[in-house]
C-alpha positions in Angstrom: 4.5 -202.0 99.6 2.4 -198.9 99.9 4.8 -196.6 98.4 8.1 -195.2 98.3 9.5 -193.9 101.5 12.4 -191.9 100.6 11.9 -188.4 99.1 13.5 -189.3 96.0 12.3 -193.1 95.7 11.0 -193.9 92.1 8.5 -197.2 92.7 8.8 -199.7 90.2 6.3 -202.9 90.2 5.8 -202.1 94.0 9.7 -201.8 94.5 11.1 -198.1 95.5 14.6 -197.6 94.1 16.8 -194.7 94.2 19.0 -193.2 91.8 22.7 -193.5 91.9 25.2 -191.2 90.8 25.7 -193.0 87.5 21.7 -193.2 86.8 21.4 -196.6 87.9 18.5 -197.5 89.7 19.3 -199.0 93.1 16.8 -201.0 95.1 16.0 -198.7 98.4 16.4 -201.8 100.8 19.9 -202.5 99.4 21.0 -198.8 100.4 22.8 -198.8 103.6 21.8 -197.0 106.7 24.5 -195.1 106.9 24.1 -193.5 103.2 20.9 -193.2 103.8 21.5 -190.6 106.8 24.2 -188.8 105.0 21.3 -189.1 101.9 19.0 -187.2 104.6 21.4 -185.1 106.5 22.7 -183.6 103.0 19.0 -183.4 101.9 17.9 -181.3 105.3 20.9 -178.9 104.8 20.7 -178.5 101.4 17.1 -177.6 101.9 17.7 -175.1 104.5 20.8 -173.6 102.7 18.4 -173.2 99.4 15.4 -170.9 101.5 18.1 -169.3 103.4 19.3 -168.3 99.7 15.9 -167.0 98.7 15.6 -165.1 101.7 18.9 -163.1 101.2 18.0 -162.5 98.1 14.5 -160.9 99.2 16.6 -159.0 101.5 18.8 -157.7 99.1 16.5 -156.3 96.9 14.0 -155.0 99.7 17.9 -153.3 101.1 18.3 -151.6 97.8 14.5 -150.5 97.2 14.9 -148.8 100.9 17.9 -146.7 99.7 16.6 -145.9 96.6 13.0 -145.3 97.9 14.7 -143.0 100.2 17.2 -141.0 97.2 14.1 -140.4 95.4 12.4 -138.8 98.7 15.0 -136.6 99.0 15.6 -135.7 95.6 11.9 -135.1 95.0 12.1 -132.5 98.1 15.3 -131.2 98.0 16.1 -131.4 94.2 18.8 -133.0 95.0 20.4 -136.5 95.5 23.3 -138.2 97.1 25.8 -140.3 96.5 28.8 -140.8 94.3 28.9 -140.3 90.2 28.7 -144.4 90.3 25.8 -144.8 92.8 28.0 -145.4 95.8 26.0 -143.9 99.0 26.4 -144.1 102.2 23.6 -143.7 105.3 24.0 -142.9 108.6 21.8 -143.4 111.9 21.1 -140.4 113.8 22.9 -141.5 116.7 25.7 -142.5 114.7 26.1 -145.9 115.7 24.9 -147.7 112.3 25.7 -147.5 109.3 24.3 -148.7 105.3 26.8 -148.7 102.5 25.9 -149.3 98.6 29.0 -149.6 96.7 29.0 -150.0 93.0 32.3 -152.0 92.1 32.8 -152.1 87.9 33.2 -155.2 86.4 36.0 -155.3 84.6 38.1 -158.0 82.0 41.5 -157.0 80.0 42.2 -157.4 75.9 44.7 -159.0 73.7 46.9 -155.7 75.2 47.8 -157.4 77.9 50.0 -160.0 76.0 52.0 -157.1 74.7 52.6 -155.5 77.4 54.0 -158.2 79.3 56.3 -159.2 76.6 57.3 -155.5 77.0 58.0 -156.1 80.7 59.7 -158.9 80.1 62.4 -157.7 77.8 62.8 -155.2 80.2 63.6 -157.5 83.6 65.5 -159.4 81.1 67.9 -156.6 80.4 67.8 -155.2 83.7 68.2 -159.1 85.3 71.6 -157.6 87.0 69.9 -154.3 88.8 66.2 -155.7 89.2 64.6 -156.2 92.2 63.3 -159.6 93.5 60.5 -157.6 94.4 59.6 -156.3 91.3 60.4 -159.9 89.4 57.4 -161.4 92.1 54.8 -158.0 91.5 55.4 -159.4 87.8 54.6 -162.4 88.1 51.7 -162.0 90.9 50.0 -159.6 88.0 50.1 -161.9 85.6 48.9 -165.1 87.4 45.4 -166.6 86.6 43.3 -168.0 88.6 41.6 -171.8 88.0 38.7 -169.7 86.1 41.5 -168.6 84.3 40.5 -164.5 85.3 44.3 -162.5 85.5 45.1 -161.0 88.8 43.9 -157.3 88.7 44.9 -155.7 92.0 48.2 -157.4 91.2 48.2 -155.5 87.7 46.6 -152.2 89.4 49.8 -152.4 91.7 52.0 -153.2 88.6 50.6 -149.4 86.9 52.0 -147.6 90.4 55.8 -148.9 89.7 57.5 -146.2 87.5 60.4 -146.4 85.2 62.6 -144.3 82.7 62.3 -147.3 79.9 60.3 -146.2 77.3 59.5 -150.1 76.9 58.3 -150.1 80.3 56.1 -147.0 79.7 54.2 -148.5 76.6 53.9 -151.6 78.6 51.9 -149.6 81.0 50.3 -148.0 78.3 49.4 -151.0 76.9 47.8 -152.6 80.1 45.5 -149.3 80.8 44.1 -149.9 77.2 43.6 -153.7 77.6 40.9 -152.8 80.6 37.4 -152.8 79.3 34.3 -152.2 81.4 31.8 -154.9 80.8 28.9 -153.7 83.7 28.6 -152.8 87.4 27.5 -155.0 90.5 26.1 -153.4 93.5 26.6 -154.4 97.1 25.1 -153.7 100.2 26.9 -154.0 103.3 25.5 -153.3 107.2 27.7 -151.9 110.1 27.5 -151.1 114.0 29.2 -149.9 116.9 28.4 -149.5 120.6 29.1 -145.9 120.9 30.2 -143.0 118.0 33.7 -142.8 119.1 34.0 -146.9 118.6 35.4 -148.7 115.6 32.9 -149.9 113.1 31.7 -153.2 112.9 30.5 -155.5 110.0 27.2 -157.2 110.1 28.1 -160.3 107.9 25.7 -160.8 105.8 27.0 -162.5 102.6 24.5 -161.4 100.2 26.9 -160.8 97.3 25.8 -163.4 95.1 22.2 -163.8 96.2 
């Protein structure tokens, strides 16, 4: 043998092997074609999936340095910058046809509040089980779901603070919820858009660059 001919073969007294799942070694002539080309196939993808990734991620941060580059000009000439309290900005082409938006979203996660405020809630569809709503029983329940990462449902809870009621139970359960949110940090994203003309609707450019 004059060495292994798999990318991953490990050549053992002139023998290439491969690793298994379980750490086994595996001899690489006992391998069936077929794994072997899903071995490869996944390989090649995988590969081209993992420099895409690094590319995106050069992007990104080459997309933020522009619009930043670009506030400073401006407030270096103008004394004076743009953009939202949070860093939200938004630039336009002269034409109007194109479009860059930097949002900056908050990160949030909710406190031990939370559990008292939705015993408050329900005490209160329990006493109102004759007059309440089925609606309002499902906005409950779609607030308080979690996820299989176990994170609660917070445009289900943001909806839950809109729905108003005299119970003073109710009230300090909304109370309560507003004090369980606590800002833990802020994640920026970038996002493209485009349109034939300036009277069209806007499209996205879909670049998912959000975790890159």
């Amino acid at each position: 043998m004059t060495g292994p001919t798999h990318p991953a073969a490990i050549e053992v007294n002139g023998v290439a092997y491969l690793r298994d799942a379980k750490g086994g070694l595996v001899p690489l002539a006992a391998v069936k074609a077929a794994d072997l080309l899903m071995d490869e196939t996944v390989r090649d993808i995988v590969a081209e999936a993992t420099a895409m990734s690094a590319a995106i991620g050069a992007f990104k941060a080459a997309a933020f340095g522009k619009v930043a580059s670009f506030q400073a000009l401006l407030a270096q000439q103008y004394g004076a910058t743009i953009g939202g309290k949070k860093g939200n900005v938004q630039l336009l082409s002269i034409d109007g046809c194109m479009r860059v938006q930097v949002a900056v979203s908050d990160l949030t996660e909710f406190g031990p509040e939370l559990q008292s405020a939705k015993a408050l809630i329900d005490e209160c569809l329990t006493d109102w089980a004759s007059g309440s709503k089925a609606e309002l029983q499902a906005l409950v329940a779609q607030a308080f779901q979690v996820d299989k990462q176990g994170q609660i449902n917070r445009s289900g809870l943001f909806m839950l603070l809109r729905v108003e009621s005299d119970d003073d139970r109710w009230k300090r359960a909304m109370e309560a919820i507003r004090d369980s949110i606590r800002i833990i940090g802020s994640r920026e994203y970038v996002r493209f858009y485009h349109r034939p003309t300036p009277d069209a609707a806007w499209r996205a450019i879909p670049v998912d660059i959000a975790s890159a």
